[in-house]
RODO-2510 file (C-alpha; in nm, 4 decimals, decimal comma):
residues 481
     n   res          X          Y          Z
     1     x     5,1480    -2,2841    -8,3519
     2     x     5,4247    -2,4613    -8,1856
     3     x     5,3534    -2,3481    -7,8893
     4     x     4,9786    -2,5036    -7,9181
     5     x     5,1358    -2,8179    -8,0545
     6     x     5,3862    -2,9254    -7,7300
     7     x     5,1155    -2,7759    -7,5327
     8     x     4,8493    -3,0423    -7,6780
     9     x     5,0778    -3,3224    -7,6647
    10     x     5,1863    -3,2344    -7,3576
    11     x     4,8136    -3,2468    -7,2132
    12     x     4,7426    -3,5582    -7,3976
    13     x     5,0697    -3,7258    -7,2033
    14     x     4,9255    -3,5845    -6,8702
    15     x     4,6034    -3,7310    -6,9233
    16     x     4,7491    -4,0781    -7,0110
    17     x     4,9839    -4,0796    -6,7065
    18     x     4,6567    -4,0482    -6,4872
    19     x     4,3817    -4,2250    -6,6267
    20     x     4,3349    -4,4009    -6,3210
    21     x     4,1945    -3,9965    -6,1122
    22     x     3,7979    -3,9985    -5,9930
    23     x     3,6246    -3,6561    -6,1068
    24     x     3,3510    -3,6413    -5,9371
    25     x     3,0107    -3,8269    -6,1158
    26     x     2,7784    -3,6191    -6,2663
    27     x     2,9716    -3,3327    -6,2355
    28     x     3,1101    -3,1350    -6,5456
    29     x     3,4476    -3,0506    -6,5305
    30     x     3,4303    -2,7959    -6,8611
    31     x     3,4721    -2,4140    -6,7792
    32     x     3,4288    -2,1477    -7,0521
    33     x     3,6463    -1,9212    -7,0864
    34     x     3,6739    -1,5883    -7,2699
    35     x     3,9138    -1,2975    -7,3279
    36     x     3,8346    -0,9217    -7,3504
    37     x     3,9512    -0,5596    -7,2960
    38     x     3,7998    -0,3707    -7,0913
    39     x     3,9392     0,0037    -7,0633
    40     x     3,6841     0,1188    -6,7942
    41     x     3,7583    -0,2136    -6,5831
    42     x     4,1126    -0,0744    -6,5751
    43     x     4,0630     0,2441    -6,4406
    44     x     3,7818     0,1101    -6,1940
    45     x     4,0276    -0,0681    -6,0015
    46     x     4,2809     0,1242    -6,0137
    47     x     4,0795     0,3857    -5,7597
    48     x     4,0082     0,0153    -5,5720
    49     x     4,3427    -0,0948    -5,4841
    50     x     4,4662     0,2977    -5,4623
    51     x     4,1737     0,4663    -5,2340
    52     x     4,0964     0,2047    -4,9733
    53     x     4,3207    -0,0763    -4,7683
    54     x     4,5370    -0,3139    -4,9966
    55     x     4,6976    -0,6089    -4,8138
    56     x     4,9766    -0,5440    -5,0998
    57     x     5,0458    -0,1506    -4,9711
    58     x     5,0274     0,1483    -5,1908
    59     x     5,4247     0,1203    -5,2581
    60     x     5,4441    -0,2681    -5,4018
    61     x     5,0513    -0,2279    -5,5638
    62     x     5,1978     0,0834    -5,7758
    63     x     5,5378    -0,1061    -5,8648
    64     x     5,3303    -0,4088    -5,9642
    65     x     5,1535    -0,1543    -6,2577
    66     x     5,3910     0,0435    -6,3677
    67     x     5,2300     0,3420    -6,1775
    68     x     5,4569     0,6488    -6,0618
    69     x     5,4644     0,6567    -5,6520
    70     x     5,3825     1,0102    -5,6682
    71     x     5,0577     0,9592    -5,8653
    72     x     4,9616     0,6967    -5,6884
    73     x     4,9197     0,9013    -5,3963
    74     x     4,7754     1,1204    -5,5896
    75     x     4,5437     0,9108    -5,6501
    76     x     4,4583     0,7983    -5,3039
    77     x     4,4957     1,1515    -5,1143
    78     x     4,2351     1,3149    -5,3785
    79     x     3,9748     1,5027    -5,1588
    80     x     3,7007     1,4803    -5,4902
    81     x     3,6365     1,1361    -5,6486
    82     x     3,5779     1,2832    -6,0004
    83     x     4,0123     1,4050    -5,9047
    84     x     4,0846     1,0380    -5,8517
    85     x     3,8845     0,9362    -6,1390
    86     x     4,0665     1,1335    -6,3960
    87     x     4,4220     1,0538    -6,2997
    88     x     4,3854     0,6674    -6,3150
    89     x     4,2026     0,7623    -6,6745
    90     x     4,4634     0,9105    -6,7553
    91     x     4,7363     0,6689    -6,6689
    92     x     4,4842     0,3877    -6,8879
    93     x     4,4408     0,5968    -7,2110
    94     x     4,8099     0,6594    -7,2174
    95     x     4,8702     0,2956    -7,2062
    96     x     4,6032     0,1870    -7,4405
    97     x     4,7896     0,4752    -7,6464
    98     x     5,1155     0,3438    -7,6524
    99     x     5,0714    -0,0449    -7,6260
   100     x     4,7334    -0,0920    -7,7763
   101     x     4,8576    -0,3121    -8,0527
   102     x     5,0950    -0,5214    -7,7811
   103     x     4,7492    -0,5358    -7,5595
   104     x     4,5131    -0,6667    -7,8703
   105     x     4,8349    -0,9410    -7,9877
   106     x     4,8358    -1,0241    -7,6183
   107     x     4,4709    -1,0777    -7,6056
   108     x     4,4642    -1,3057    -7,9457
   109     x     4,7961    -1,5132    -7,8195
   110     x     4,6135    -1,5891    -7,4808
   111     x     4,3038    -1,7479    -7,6203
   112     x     4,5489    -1,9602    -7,8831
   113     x     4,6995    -2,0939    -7,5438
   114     x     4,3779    -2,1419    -7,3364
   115     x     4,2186    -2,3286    -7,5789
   116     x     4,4399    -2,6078    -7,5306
   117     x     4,4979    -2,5784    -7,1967
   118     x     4,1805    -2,5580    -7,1004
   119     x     4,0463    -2,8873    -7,0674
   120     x     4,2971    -3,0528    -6,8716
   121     x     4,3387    -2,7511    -6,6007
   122     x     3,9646    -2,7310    -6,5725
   123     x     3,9798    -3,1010    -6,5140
   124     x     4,2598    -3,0873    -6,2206
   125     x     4,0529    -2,8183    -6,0734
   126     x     3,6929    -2,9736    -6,0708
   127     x     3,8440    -3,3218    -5,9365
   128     x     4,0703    -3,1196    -5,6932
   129     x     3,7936    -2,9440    -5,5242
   130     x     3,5348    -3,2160    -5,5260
   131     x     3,2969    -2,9780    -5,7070
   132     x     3,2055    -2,7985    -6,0199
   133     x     3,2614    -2,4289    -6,0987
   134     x     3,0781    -2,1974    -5,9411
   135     x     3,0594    -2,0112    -6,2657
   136     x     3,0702    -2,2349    -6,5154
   137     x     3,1955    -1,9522    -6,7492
   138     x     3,4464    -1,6590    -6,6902
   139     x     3,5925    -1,3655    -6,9087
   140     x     3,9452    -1,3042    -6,8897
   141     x     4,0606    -0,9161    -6,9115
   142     x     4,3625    -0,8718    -7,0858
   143     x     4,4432    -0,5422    -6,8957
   144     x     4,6824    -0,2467    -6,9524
   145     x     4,7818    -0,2336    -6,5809
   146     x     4,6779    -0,4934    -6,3441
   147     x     4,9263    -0,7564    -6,3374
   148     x     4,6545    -1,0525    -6,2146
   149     x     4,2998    -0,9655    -6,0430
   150     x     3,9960    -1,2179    -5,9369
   151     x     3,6204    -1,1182    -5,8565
   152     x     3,5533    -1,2312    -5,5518
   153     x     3,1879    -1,3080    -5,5909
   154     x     3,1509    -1,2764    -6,0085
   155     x     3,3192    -1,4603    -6,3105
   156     x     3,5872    -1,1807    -6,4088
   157     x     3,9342    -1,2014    -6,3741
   158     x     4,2103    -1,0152    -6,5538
   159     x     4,5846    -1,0942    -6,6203
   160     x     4,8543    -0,7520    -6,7561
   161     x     4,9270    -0,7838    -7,1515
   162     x     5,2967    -0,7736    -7,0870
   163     x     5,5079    -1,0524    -6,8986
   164     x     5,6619    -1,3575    -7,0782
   165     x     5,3970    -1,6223    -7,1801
   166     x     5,4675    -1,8480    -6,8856
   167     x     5,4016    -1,6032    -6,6116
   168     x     5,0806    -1,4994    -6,7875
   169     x     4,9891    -1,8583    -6,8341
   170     x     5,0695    -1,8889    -6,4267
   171     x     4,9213    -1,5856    -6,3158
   172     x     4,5356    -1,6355    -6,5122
   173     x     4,5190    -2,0269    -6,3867
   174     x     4,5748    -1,8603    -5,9908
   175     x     4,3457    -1,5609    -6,0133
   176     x     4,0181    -1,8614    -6,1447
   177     x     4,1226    -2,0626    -5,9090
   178     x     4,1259    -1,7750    -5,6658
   179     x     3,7926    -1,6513    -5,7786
   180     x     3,6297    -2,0335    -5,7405
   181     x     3,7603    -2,1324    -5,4309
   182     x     3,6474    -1,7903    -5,2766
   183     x     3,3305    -1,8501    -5,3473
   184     x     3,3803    -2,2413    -5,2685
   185     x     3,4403    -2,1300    -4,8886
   186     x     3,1663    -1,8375    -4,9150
   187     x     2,9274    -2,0909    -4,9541
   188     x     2,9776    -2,2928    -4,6465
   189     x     3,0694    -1,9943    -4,3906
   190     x     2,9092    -1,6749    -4,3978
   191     x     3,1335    -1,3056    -4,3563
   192     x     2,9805    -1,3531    -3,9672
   193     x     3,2064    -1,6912    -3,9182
   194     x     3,4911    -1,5574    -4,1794
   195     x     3,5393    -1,2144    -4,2702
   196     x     3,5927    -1,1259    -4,6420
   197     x     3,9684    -1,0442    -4,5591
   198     x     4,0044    -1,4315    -4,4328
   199     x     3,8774    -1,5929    -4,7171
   200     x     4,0792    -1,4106    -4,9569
   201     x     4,3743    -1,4825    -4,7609
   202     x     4,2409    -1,8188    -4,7957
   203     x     4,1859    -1,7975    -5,1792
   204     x     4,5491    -1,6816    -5,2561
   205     x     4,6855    -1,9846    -5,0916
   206     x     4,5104    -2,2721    -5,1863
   207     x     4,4970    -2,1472    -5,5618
   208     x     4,9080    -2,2002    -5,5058
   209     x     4,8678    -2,5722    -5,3372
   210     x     4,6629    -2,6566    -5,6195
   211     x     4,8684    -2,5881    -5,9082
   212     x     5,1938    -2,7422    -5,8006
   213     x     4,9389    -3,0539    -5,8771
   214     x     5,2234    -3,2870    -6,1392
   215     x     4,9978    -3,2791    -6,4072
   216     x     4,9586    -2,8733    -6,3972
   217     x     5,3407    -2,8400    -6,3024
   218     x     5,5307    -2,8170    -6,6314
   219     x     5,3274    -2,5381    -6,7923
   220     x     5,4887    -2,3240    -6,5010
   221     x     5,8221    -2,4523    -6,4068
   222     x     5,9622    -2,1414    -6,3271
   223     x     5,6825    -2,0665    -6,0870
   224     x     5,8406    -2,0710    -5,7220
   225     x     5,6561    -2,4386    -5,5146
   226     x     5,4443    -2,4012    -5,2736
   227     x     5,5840    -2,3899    -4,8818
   228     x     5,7538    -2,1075    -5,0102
   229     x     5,5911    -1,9216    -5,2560
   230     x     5,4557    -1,6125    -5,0982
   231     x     5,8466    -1,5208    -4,9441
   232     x     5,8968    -1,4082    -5,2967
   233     x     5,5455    -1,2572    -5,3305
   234     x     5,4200    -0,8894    -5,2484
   235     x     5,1913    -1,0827    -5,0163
   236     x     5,4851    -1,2045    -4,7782
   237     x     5,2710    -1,1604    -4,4405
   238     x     5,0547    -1,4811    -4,5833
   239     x     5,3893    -1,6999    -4,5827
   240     x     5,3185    -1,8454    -4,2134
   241     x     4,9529    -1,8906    -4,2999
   242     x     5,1113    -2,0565    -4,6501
   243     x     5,2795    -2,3323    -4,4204
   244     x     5,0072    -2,4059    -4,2267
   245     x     4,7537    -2,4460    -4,4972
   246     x     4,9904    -2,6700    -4,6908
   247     x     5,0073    -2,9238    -4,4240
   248     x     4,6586    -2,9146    -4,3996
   249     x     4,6271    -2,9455    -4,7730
   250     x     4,8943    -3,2527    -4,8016
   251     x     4,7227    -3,4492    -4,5006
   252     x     4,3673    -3,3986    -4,6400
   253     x     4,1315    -3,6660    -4,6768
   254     x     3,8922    -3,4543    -4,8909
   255     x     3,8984    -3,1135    -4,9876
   256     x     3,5718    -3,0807    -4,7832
   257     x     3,7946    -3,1777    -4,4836
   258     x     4,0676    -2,9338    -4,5984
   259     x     3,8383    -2,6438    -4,5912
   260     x     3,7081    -2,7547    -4,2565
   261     x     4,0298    -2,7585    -4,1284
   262     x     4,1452    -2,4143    -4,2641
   263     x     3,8581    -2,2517    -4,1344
   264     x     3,9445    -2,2774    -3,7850
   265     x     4,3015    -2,1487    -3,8208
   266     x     4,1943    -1,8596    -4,0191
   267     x     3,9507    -1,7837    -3,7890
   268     x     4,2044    -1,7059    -3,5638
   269     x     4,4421    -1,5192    -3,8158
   270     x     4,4356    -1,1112    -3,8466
   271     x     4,5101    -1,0204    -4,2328
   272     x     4,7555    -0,7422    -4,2345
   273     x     4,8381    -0,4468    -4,4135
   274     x     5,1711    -0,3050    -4,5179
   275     x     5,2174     0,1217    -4,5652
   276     x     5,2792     0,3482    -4,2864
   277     x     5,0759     0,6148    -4,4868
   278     x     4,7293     0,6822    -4,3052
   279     x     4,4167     0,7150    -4,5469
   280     x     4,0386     0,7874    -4,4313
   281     x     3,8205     0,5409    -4,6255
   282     x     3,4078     0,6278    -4,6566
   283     x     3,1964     0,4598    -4,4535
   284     x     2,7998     0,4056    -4,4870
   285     x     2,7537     0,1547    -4,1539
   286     x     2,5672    -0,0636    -4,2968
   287     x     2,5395    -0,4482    -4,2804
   288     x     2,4819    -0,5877    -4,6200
   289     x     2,4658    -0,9351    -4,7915
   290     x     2,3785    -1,0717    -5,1512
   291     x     2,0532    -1,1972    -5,2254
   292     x     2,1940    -1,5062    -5,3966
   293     x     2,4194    -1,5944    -5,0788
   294     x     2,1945    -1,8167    -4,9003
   295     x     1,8794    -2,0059    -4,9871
   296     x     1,6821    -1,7729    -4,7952
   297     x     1,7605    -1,5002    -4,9247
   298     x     1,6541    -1,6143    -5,2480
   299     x     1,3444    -1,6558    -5,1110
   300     x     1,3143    -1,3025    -4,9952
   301     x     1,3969    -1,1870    -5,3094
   302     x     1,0961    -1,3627    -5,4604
   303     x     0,9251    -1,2310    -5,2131
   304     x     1,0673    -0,8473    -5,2555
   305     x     1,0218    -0,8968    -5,6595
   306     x     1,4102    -0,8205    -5,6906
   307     x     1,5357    -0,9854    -6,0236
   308     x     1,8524    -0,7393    -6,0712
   309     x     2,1897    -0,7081    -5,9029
   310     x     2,2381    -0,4898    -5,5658
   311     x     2,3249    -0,5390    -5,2012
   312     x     2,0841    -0,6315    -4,9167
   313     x     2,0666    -0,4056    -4,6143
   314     x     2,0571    -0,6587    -4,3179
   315     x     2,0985    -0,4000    -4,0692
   316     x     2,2667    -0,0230    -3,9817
   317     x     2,4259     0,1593    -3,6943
   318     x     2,2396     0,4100    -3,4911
   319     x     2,3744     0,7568    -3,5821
   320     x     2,5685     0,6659    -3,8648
   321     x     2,5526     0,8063    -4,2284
   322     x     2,2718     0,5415    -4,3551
   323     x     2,0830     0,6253    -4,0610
   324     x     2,0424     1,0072    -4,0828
   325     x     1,9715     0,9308    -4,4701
   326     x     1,6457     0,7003    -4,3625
   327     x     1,8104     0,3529    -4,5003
   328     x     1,6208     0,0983    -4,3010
   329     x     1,7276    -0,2930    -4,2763
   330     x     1,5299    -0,4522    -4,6002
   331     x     1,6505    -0,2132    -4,8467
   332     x     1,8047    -0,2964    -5,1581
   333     x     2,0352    -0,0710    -5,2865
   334     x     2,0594    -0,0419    -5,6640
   335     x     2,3215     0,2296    -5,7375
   336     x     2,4847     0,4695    -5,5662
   337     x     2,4953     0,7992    -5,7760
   338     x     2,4867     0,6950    -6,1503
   339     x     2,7172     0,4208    -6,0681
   340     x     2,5225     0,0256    -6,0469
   341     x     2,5667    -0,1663    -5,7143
   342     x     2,6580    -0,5350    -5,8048
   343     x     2,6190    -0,6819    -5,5650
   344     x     2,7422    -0,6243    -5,1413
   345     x     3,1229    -0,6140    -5,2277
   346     x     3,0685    -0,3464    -5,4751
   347     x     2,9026    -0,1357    -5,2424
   348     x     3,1727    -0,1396    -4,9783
   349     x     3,4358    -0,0958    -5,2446
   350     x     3,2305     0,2140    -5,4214
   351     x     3,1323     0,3759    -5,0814
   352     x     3,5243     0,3639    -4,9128
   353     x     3,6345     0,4861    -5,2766
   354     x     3,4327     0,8173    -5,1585
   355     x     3,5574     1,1041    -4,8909
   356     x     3,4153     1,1592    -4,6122
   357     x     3,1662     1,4498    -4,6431
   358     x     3,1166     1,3608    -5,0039
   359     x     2,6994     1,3880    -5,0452
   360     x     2,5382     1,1516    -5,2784
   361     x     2,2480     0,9858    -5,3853
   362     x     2,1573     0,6209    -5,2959
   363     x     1,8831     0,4180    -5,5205
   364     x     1,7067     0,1515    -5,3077
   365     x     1,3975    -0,1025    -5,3484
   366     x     1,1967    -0,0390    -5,0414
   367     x     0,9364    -0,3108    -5,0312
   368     x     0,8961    -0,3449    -5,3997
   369     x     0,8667     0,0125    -5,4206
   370     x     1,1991     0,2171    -5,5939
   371     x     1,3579     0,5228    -5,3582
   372     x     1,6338     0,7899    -5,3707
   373     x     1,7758     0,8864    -5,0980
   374     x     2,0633     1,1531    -5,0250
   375     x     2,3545     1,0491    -4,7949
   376     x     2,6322     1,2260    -4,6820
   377     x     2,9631     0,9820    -4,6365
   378     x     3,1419     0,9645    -4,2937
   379     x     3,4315     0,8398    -4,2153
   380     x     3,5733     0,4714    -4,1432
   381     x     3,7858     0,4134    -3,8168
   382     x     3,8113     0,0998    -3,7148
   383     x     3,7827     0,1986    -3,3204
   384     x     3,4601     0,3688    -3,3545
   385     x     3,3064     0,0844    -3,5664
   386     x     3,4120    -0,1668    -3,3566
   387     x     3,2336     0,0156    -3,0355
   388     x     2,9263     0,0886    -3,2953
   389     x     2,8269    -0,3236    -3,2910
   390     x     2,6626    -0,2379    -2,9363
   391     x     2,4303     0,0432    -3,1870
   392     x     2,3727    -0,2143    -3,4901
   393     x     1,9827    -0,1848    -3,5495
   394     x     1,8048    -0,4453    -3,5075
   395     x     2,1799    -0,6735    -3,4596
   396     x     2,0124    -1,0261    -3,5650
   397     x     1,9140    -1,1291    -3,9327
   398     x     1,5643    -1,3309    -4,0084
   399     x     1,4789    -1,6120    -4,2459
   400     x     1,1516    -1,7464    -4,3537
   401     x     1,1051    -2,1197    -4,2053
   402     x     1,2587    -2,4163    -4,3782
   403     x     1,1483    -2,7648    -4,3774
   404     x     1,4689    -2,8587    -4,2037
   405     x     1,3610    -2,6323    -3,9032
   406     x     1,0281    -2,7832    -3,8672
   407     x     1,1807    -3,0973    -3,8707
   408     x     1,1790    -3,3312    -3,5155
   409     x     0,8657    -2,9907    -3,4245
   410     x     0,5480    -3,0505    -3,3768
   411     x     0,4336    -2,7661    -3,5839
   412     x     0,2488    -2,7915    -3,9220
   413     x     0,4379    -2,8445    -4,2301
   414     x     0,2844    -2,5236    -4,4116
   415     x     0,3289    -2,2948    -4,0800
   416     x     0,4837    -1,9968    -4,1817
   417     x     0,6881    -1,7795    -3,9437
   418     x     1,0161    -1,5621    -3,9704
   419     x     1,3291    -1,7490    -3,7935
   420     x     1,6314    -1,5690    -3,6157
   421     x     1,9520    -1,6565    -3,8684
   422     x     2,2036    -1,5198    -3,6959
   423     x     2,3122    -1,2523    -3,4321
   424     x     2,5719    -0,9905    -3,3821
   425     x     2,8063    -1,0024    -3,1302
   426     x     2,7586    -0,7350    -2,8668
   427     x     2,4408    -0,6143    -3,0124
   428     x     2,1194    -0,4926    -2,8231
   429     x     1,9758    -0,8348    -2,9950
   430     x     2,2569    -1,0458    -2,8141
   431     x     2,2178    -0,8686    -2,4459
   432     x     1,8519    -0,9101    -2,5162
   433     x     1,8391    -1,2683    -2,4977
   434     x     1,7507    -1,3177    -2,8513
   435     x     1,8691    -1,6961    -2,9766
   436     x     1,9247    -1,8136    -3,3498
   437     x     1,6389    -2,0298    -3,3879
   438     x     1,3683    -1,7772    -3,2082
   439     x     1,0146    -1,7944    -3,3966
   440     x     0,9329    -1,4284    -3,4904
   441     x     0,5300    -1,4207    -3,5212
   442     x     0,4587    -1,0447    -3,4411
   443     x     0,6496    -0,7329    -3,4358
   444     x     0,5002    -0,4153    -3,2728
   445     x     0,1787    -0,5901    -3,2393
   446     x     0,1342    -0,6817    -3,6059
   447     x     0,1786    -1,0515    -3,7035
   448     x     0,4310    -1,1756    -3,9445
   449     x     0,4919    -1,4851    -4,1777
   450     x     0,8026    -1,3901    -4,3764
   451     x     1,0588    -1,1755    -4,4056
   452     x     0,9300    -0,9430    -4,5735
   453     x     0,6501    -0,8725    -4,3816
   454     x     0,9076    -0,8851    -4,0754
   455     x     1,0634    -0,5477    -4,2122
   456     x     0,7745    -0,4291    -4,3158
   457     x     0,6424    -0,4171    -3,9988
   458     x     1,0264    -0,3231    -3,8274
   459     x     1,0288     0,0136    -4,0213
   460     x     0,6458     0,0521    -4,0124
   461     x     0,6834     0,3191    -3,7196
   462     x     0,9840     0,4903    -3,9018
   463     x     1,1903     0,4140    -3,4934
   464     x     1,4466     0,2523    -3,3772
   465     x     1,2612     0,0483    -3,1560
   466     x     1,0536    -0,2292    -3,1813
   467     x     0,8948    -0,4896    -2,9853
   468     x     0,8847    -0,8840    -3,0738
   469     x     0,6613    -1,1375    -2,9727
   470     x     0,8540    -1,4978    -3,0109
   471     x     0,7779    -1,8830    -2,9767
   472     x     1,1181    -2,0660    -2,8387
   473     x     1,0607    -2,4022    -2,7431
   474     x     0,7209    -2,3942    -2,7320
   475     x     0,7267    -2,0953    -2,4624
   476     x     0,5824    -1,7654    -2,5809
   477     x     0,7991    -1,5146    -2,4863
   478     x     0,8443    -1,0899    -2,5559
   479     x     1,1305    -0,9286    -2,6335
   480     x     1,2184    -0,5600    -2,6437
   481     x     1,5123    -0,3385    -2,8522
***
């Protein structure tokens, strides 16, 4: 109770001291925010950070958890999945064993402190970033290992029951903040301008720029400033990047600007990481996206009757696992095995979880019509994938026509025709000639008007080949992959 008392004065002494800060009008600044346990959520990410790459390394990742070296590497080495599974079970029960009291106290002392601090740290954020939350509502996982984790593209972050009340504090205020301004960026450049890898680098900084803000200070004083946080951190290859951002941050004239800015150096910044150990990671080759991403794919969705969560197939690589197991581009895979897809992150987590040779089964909506496929994993390396974007089949992504296209065109308000969104780099669609902005109105000879019907008729021939007829500039032209 005293600790909810100074905290609630000290918020209303904040507020006072800035009455004079612009949030945003119209825009709530309110999050939700909710604390669970989660045992399963525990030992799900403990085969993520173990069995695929970790910017952290295997070494610092298993010190952060309390996890022995040896079965750590147990853990990633495992030739079966259902081997890996069972050890990080094992290391979770044991701990929900022995600490399950401490866990449940830990969970009941966090919610006493978030419900004061809430309001005003919410605030900070929304008039920070110029917007609202992405998720207006998050759960917070009071977790038996994990010392802080964010969802990338969800609402679920978690924070370890143990540490003194001021690192916890610290540590579930960056991985929100993490979580939001991820998807902040997401929104505005797609994984074809900045890879995943990028924005997360992104994501750890900014959350750290942020919360040296005066009025969010004095809940962590302890907390190393920013300029030199990540020198302490098991993240220290970000410490350049750290300095760079920061100036950008200080000098901004909106946070719009600031993300601008950021996105062309980390465009040209390579995301290392640390462990000398070499692990083989599944690999599908696919090209994937979320429905919900982009407004047009929302409108395929409608158009596909997908309501659920899953990953989008935008395209595959000829020869690779997805493409001896029949997965064609406009598939929309559900689960893999027994195990739900989420959404795309999920399935590149789940599938590099998996060895290579490991045979499973792969749910999919095919056109509004539900398939299961069998598909035997391969393996990632990086050479080989980088040499496969020459095979990525068909290498461009469609959307259905917007009013903004039509505008300044002399074409009919209600045309309908599939647009070229975007095209891979090196791909048979890129030494083809094909341009973003190319008017799709036939494929193999049979007309199109959206995207469905676009990979309806790409797969209609089972190939991997396909003819397009295409208006650019007025000019009807063919092309040919």
């Amino acid at each position: 109770m005293r600790i909810r008392r100074i905290l609630v004065c000290l918020g209303s002494l904040i507020l006072l001291g800035c009455a004079t800060s612009q949030v945003p009008t119209g825009e709530a600044s309110d999050l939700r925010l909710s604390f669970a346990i989660d045992k399963e959520y525990d030992k799900e990410n403990i085969l993520r950070f173990f069995r695929q790459p970790d910017p952290a390394g295997l070494e610092s990742r298993a010190a952060s958890m309390g996890i022995d070296i040896d079965i750590a590497r147990r853990i990633r080495d495992a030739v079966s999945p259902s081997e890996a599974w069972d050890l990080a079970a094992r290391i979770v029960d044991d701990r929900f064993k022995n600490d399950g009291a401490a866990i449940e106290a830990s969970q009941k002392d966090l919610e006493a402190v978030w419900k004061d601090l809430l309001p005003l740290y919410s605030r900070v954020v929304v008039e920070t970033t110029e917007s609202p939350w992405v998720h207006p509502e998050y759960t917070c996982l009071v977790s038996s290992v994990h010392p802080g984790l964010s969802s990338w593209s969800g609402n679920k972050v978690a924070v370890k029951f143990d540490g003194s009340p001021e690192l916890k504090r610290r540590i579930v205020a960056h991985e929100l903040l993490l979580s939001n301004v991820f998807q902040l960026l997401r929104k505005r450049f797609a994984r074809s301008e900045i890879s995943d890898w990028r924005v997360w680098a992104f994501s750890e900084i900014t959350p750290v720029l942020i919360l040296d803000d005066p009025r969010l200070r004095t809940l962590w004083p302890n907390s190393p400033h920013a300029g030199g946080y990540f020198i302490r951190s098991n993240y220290p290859q970000l410490a350049g990047l750290e300095k760079r951002l920061k100036e950008l941050f200080d000098h901004r004239t909106s946070y719009l600007d600031y993300e601008e800015k950021s996105a062309a150096v980390l465009k040209g910044f390579q995301p290392s990481f640390i462990g000398k150990d070499r692990v083989e990671f599944g690999w599908l080759g696919v090209f994937v996206a979320n429905l919900q991403e982009k407004d047009s794919y929302r409108q395929l969705a409608k158009e596909m009757n997908v309501t659920g969560a899953g990953a989008l197939i935008l395209g595959l690589y000829k020869g690779s696992p997805a493409d001896r197991a029949g997965l064609m581009p406009g598939d929309y895979v559900t689960a893999v095995g027994s195990t739900p897809i989420e959404d795309a992150g999920r399935l590149t987590q789940f599938v590099r979880a998996l060895a290579g040779g490991t045979t499973t089964s792969m749910t999919v909506l095919r056109l509004g019509e539900q398939k299961v496929l069998s598909v035997t994993i391969g393996v990632l390396d990086a050479k080989d994938t980088i040499a496969q974007g020459r095979n990525l089949w068909p290498g461009f992504t469609v959307k259905d026509i917007t009013d903004e296209i039509l505008q300044g065109t002399e074409s009919p308000r209600n045309a309908r025709v599939v647009v070229v969104d975007s095209i891979a780099k090196e791909s048979p669609a890129a030494v083809a000639g094909f341009k973003v902005r190319d008017r799709i109105t036939a494929v193999n000879g049979i007309n199109v008007e959206t995207a469905m019907e676009f990979y309806e008729a790409l797969n209609a021939n089972g190939g991997r080949d396909a003819t397009f007829a295409i208006t650019r500039e007025g000019n009807e032209i063919s092309l040919r992959l």
